[in-house]
MARGUBA-825979 format. One line per 3 residues: for each residue x, y, z of C-alpha. Coordinates in steps of 0.001 Angstrom, whole numbers. Last residue first. Layout:
// MARGUBA-825979
X/Y/Z ~ ...
// end
This chain:
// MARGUBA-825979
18710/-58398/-21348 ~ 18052/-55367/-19831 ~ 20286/-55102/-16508
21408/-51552/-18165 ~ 18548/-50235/-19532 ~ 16512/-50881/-16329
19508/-49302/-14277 ~ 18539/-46206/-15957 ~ 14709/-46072/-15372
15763/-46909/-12124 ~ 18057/-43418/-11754 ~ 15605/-41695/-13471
12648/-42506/-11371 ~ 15011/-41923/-8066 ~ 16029/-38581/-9454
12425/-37547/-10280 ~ 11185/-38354/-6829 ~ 14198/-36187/-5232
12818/-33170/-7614 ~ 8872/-33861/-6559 ~ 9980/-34129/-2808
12478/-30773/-2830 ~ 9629/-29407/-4840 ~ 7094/-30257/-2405
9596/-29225/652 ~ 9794/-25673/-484 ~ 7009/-23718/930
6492/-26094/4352 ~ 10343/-25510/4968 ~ 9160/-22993/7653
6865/-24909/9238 ~ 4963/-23389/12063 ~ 6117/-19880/10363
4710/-20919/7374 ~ 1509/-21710/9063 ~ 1146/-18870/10825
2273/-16190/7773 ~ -432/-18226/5869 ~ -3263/-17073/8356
-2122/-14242/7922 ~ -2695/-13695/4478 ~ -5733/-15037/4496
-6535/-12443/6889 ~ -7284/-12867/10957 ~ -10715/-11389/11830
-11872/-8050/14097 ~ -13998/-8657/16743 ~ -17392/-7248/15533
-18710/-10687/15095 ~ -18550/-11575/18492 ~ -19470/-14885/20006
-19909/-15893/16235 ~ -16577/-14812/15078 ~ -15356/-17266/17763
-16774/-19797/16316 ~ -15900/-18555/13173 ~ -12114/-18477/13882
-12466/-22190/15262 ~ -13766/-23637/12337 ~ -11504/-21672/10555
-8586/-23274/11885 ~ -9834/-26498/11615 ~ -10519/-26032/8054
-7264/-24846/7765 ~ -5876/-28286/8704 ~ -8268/-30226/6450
-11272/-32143/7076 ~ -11498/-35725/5216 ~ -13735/-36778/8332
-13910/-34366/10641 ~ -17400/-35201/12704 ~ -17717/-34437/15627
-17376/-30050/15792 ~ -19586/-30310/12419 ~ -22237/-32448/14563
-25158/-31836/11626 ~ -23106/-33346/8273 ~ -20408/-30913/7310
-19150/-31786/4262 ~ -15314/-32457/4420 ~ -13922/-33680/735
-13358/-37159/-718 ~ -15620/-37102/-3561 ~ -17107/-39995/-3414
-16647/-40088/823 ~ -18239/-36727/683 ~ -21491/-37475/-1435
-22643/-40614/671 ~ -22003/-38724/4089 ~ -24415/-35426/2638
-26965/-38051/1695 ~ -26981/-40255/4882 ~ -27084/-37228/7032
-29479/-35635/5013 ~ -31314/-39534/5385 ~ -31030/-39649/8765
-32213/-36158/10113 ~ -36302/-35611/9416 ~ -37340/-38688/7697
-34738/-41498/9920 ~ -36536/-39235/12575 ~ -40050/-39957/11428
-38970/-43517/10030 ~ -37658/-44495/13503 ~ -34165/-45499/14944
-32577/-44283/11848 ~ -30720/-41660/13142 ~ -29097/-43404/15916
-28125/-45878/13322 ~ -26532/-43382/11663 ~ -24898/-41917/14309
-23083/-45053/15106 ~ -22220/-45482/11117 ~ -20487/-42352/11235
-18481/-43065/14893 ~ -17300/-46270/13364 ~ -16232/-44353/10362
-14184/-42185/12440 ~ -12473/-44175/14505 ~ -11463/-46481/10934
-9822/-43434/9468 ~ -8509/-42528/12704 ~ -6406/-45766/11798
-6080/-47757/15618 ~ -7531/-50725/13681 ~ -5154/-51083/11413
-5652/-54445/10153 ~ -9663/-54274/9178 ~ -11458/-57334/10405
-13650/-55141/12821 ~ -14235/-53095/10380 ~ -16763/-55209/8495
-18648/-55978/12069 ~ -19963/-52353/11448 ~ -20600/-52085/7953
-23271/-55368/8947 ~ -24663/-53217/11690 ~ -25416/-50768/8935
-26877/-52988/7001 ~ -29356/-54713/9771 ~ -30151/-50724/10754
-31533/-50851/6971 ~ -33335/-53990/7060 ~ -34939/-52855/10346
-36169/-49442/8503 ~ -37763/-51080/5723 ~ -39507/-47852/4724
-38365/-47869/1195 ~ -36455/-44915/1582 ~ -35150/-46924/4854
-34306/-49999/2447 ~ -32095/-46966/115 ~ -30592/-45481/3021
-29025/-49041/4174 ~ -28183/-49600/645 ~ -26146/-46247/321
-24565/-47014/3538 ~ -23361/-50211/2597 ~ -21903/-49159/-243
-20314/-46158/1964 ~ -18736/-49013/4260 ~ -17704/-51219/1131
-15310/-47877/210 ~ -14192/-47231/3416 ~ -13365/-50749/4049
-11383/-51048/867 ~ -9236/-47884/2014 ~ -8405/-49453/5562
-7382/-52860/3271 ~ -5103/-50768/1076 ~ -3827/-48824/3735
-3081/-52034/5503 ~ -551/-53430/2087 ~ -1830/-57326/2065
1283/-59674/3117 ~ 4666/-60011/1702 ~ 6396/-61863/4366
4213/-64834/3242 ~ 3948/-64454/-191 ~ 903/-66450/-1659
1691/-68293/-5070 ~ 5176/-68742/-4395 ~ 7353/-68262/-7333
8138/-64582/-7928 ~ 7346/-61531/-10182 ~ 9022/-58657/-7835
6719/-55586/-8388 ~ 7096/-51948/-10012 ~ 4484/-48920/-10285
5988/-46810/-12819 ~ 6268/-42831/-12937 ~ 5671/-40706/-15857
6927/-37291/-15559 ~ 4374/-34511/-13829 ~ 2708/-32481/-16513
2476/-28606/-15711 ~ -406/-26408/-17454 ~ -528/-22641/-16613
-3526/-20103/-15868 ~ -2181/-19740/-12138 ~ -1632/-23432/-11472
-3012/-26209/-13525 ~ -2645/-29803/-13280 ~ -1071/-32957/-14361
-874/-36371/-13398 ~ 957/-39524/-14630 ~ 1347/-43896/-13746
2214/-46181/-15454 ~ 1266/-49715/-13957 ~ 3099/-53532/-14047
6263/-53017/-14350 ~ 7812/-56144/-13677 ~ 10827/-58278/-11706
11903/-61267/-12264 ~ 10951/-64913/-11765 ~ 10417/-67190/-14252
7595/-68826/-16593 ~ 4694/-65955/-16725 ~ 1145/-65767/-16289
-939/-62604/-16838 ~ -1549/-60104/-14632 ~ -4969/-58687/-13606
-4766/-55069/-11962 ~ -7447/-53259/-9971 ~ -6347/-49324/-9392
-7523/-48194/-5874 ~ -7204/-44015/-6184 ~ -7022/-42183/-2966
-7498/-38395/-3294 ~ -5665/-36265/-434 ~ -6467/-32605/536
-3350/-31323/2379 ~ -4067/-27643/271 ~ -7115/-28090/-1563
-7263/-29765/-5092 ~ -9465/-28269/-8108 ~ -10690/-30483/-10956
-10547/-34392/-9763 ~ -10479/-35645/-13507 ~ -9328/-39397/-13887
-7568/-40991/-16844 ~ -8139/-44583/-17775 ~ -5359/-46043/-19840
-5282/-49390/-22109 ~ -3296/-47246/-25029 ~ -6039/-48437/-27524
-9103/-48462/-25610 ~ -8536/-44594/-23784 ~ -10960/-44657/-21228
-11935/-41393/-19430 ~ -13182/-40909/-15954 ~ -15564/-38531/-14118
-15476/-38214/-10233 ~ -17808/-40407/-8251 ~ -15713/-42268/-5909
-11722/-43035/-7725 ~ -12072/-46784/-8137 ~ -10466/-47774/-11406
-11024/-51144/-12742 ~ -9724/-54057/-15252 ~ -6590/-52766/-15682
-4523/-55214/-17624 ~ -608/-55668/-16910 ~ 2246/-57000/-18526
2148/-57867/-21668 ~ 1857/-54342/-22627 ~ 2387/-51865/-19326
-1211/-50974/-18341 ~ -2148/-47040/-18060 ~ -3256/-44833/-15041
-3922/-41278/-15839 ~ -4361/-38926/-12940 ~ -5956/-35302/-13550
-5770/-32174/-11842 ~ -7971/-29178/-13070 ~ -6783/-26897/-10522
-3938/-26542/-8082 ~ -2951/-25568/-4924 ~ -7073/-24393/-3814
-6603/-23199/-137 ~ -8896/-20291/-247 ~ -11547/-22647/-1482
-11002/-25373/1143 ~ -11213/-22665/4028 ~ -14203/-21050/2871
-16274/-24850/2478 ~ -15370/-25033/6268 ~ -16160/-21520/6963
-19276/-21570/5722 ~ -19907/-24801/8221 ~ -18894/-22664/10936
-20932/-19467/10135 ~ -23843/-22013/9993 ~ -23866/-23827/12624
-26056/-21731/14922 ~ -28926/-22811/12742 ~ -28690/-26051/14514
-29747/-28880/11309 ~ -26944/-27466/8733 ~ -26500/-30484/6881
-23194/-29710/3740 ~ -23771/-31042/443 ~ -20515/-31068/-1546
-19464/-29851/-5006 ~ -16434/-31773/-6468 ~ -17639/-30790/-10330
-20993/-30373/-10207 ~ -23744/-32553/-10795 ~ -23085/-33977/-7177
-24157/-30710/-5222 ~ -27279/-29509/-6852 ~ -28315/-33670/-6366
-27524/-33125/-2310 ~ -29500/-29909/-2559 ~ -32458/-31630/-3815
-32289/-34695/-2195 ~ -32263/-32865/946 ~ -35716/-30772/676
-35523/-28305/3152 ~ -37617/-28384/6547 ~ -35545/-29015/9472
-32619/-26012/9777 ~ -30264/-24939/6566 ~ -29434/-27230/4346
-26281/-26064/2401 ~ -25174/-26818/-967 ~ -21254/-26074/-2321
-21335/-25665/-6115 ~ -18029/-26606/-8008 ~ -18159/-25087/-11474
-17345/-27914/-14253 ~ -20906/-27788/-15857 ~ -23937/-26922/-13902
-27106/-27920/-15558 ~ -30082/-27471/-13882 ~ -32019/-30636/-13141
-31886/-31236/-9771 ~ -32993/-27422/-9412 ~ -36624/-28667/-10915
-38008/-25591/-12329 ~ -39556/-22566/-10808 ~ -41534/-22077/-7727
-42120/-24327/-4363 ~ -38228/-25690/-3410 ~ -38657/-26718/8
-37294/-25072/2162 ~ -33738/-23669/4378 ~ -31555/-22904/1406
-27810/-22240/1405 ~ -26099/-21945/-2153 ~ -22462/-21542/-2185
-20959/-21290/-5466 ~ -16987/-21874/-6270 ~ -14341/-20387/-9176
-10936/-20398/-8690 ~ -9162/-18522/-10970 ~ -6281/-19529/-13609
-8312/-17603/-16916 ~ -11373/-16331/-16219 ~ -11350/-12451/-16784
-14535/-11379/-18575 ~ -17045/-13338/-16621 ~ -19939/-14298/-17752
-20290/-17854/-17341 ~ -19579/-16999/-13670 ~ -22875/-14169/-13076
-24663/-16888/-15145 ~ -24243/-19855/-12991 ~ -25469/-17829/-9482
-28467/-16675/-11773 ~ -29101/-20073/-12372 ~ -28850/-21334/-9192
-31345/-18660/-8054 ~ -33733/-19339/-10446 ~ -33691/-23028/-9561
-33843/-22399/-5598 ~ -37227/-20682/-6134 ~ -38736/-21222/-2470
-41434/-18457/-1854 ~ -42215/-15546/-358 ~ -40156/-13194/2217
-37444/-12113/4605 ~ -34787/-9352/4437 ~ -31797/-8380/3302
-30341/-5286/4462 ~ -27427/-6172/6199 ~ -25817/-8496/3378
-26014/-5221/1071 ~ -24373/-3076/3789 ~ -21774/-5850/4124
-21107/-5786/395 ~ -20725/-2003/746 ~ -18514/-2207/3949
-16556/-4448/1739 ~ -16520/-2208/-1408 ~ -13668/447/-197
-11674/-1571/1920 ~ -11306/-3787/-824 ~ -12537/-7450/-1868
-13254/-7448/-5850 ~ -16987/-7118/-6926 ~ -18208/-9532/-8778
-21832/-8390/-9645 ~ -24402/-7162/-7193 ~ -27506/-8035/-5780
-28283/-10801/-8246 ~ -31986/-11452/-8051 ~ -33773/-14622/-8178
-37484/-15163/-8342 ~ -40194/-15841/-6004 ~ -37252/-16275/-3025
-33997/-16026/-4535 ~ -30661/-14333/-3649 ~ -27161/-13434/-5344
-24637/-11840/-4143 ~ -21030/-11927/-6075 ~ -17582/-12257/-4601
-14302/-10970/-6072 ~ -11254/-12090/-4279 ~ -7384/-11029/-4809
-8404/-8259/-2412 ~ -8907/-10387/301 ~ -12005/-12893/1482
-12162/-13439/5507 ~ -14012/-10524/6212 ~ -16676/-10788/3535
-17032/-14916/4555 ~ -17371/-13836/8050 ~ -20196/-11371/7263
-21697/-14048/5471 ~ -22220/-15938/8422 ~ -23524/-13171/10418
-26130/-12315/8025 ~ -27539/-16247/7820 ~ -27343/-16101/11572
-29756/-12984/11213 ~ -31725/-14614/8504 ~ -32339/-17970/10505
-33405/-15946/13716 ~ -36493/-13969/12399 ~ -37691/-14545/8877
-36156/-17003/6814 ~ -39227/-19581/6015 ~ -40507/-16356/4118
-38078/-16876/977 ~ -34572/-15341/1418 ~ -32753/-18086/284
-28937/-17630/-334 ~ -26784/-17770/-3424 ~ -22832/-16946/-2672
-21101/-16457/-5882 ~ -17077/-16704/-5127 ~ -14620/-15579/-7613
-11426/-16620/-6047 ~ -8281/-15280/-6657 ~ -5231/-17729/-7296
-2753/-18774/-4821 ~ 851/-17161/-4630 ~ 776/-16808/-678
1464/-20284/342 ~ -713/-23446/1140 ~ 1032/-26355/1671
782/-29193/-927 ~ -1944/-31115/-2057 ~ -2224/-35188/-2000
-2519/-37490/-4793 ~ -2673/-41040/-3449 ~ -2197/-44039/-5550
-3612/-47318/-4295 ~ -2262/-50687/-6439 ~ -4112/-54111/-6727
-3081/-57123/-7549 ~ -4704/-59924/-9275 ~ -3308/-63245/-10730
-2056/-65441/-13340 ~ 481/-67623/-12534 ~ 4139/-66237/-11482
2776/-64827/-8150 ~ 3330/-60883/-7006 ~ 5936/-59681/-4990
5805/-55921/-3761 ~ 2356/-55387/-2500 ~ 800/-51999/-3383
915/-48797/-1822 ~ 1935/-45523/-4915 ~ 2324/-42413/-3797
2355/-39101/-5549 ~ 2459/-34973/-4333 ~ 1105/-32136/-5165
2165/-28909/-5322 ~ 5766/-30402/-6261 ~ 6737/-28514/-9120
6514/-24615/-9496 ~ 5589/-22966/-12742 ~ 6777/-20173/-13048
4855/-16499/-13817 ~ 6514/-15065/-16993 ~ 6447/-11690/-16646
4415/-9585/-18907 ~ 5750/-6336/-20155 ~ 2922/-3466/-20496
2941/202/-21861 ~ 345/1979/-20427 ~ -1348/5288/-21930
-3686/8035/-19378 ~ -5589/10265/-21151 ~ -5958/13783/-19804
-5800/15274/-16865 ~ -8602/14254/-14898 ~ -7818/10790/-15247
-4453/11033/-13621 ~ -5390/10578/-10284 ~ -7770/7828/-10169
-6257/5916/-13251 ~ -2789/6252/-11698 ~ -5067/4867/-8218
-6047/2225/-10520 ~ -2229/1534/-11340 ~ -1679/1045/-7605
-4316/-1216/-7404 ~ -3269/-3463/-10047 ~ 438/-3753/-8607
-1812/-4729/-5192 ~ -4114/-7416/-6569 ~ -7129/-8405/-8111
-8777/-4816/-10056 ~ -12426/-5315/-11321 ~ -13821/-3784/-14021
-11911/-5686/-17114 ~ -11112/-3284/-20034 ~ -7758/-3962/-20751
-6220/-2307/-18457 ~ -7198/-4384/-15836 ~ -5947/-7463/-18556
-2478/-5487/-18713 ~ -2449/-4815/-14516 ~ -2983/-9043/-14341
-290/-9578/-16008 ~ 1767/-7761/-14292 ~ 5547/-6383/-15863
4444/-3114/-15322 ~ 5112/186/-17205 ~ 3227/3617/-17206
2742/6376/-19725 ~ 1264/9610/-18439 ~ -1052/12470/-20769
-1362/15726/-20106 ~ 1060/17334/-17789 ~ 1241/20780/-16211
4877/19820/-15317 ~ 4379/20706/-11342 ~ 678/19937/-11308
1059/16450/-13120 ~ 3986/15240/-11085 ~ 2495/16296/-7958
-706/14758/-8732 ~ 1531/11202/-9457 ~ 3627/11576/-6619
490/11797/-4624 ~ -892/8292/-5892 ~ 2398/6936/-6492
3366/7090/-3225 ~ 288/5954/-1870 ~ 356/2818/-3767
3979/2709/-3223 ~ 3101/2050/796 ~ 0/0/0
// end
């Protein structure tokens, strides 16, 4: 802000000693060339001090800029791969299977701006309390945000209305998006539709896109009573965040708004003092985003390997026939986020022993508008003669993930019997997820804690079809969708339930709690929050390129001794 200033009065000065007419500027920003360009909104500090040139100088005459774009880097190791699989495998024909786990890196200051669209329900069933903790929530989310951030309003009762466009995060406009927040009020009907819809529109039209995070949170508390079917609005690749809010919304709605995007959740908001902390939680993920549109392609190694499936929850996947590859698309990733992939191999029978590569294995992602490919790296195993290897026995985090997987099968059966109002059947299922952990190896894997305490709430919640009505299947719903996409959704007990939660969302959850007790306290910036972490860990920034770089070595290294020992 210091040579924002500076250049603000030096600028007037300038102008009223020389009696000038016209200024010419340089920056090496991309960003400053697309302001200048014609885009309203200004996303960081070398823009704003070019505005304030703008400010100053536009009284004077026309103001020209001459622009050099630096070449942001790309920076390696913002997320990191591991392969678990066993390391001998039988000569004859057999199975294996191989878990891959992608997992973010640690947040740091260079992250993208987000344009957020938050899409709230101001029909009648808001009036009194749920509005007002409905204002204080959002009044968190306008504090927290920072001037690389636009966010949009957008609200629907009857009909939706967008409140205001993307308007970037300033000292200036966030009194004025808090004034707006302030004034809503209360009244009509439920047209969650039109206000999805809007919330798409004010995204899709966008003049500045490229490398930005992009999210919707949509909080309703009814049933949806006007306008189309919001199930059946078509959302494309923008994650949209749902949020049912108190006793009477319509679950299966907002848990369907949720999975037709890409790596949307569906978040149960029962106590309507909840909701500041489960904004936060979908805040915290969003402001975290270390890369976007990541991908993992798995491919078979010829006469070596078939895949014959890919288990990676509900997000989309490509087959390529002819190169025998499946390729998975996760979209954005948030910082110490992980996505397990269980790839199911068959491999064919062979004479002697030696060792094979039996899966190839990429990713790639995008970071700040740019594409980076990771190098190919090969999942290797020891071909051997005895049938079942005894010192080589099933990889736990292979088994642990299994369970999880079966668990959430079961749990989608269970709610499907109690749909069908055969409640005992259903509590019969869940038991039946219960005993399956019991065989599990790690049994002291919070993993394993936690999904015993999920399927103990469940059953509480379906002790009877009124309740089971009322809170089981939300819970059920909002559980289903965040174990397929791997991401925290808060499901009623936010505080008791962490499951895939990540460490900022803990530190949010207990910023907005406090934000809650007194939202006129003031509220630690992203920024901030960043300076903590880093200086918890201070080789946090580097040690995922120092992994990535090391990882590279190794693969070359092998890749080398492979030539050498080939025959």
């Amino acid at each position: 802000m210091a040579e924002a200033i500076a250049m603000q009065y030096g600028l007037e000065l300038v102008a009223n000693l020389i009696d000038c007419h016209a200024i010419e500027a340089e920056s090496d920003n991309e960003e400053v060339i697309e302001y200048c360009a014609g885009e309203e909104r200004m996303f960081n500090d070398a823009t704003a001090i070019y505005a304030e040139c703008i400010t100053q100088a536009g009284f004077i005459g026309k103001v020209i800029f001459n622009h050099w774009p630096r070449p942001r880097p790309i920076v390696p190791g913002r997320v990191q791969l591991v392969s678990k699989n066993n390391t001998k495998a039988p000569l004859e024909e057999n199975t294996q299977k191989v878990m891959l786990e992608l997992t973010g890196g640690d947040s740091t200051g260079d992250r993208s701006g987000l344009d957020l669209v938050a899409v709230l329900d101001v029909s009648g069933s808001m009036q009194g309390d749920k509005i007002d903790k409905m204002k204080t929530a959002m009044q968190f989310v306008i504090k927290k945000l920072s001037p690389i951030d636009r966010l949009s309003i957008v609200t629907f009762s009857d009909g939706a209305a967008r409140l205001c466009p993307l308007r970037q995060i300033t000292e200036a406009s966030q009194p004025e998006l808090q004034g707006i927040i302030g004034g809503l009020r209360a009244g009509g009907n439920t047209n969650i539709s039109d206000g999805l819809g809007t919330g798409l529109k004010v995204l899709a039209d966008r003049k500045l896109s490229g490398g930005r995070v992009v999210g919707v949170m949509l909080m309703s508390d009814g049933q949806q009573n006007r306008g189309g079917d919001a199930a059946q609005v078509a959302v494309g690749n923008v994650p949209v965040y749902t949020f049912g809010f108190g006793a009477d919304y319509d679950p299966t709605v907002l848990n369907a708004v949720a999975k037709n995007s890409m790596g949307g959740t569906f978040s149960v908001v029962n106590d309507i003092d909840g909701l500041s902390m489960a904004f936060s939680q979908c805040l915290a993920g969003l402001l975290t985003v270390v890369v976007q549109d990541l991908k993992l392609t798995v491919a078979r190694v010829e006469d070596e390997s078939t895949i014959q499936n890919v288990a990676a929850g509900s997000y989309p996947q490509t087959q390529d026939a002819d190169a025998g590859s499946v390729t998975v698309s996760f979209g954005d990733l948030y910082s110490k986020e992980v996505r397990k992939v269980i790839v199911d191999l068959l491999l064919p029978a062979i004479e002697s022993e030696r060792g094979a590569d039996i899966l190839e294995v990429t990713y790639s992602y995008n970071t700040g508008g740019r594409l980076f490919d990771a190098p190919p790296a090969t999942v290797t195993v020891r071909r051997t003669g005895t049938a079942v290897p005894e010192d080589d026995p099933a990889v736990p985090e292979v088994q642990t993930e299994e369970a999880r997987l079966k668990t959430v099968t079961m749990i989608k059966q269970a709610r499907a019997m109690a749909d069908g109002k055969n409640l005992g059947d259903a509590r019969d299922k869940l038991v039946e997820a219960q005993n399956g952990l019991e065989d599990i190896m790690e049994q002291s894997s919070p993993l394993v804690d936690m999904l015993r305490t999920e399927l103990q709430q469940l059953l509480k919640l379906f002790k009877s079809q009124d309740m089971y009505d009322k809170q089981g299947r939300p819970y059920a719903l909002s559980s289903e969708t965040s174990h397929e996409r791997q991401r925290f959704a808060a499901r009623g007990d936010i505080e008791g339930m962490r499951m895939f939660a990540t460490p900022r969302m803990d530190k949010y959850l207990e910023q907005a709690k406090k934000f809650d007790q007194d939202p006129t306290a003031p509220v630690p910036s992203v920024e901030e929050d960043v300076k903590e972490e880093v200086a918890a860990n201070p080789l946090a920034p580097i040690a995922g390129p120092i992994t990535f770089y090391i990882q590279a070595a190794i693969q070359a290294l092998q890749a080398i001794e492979k030539l050498i020992n080939k025959p």
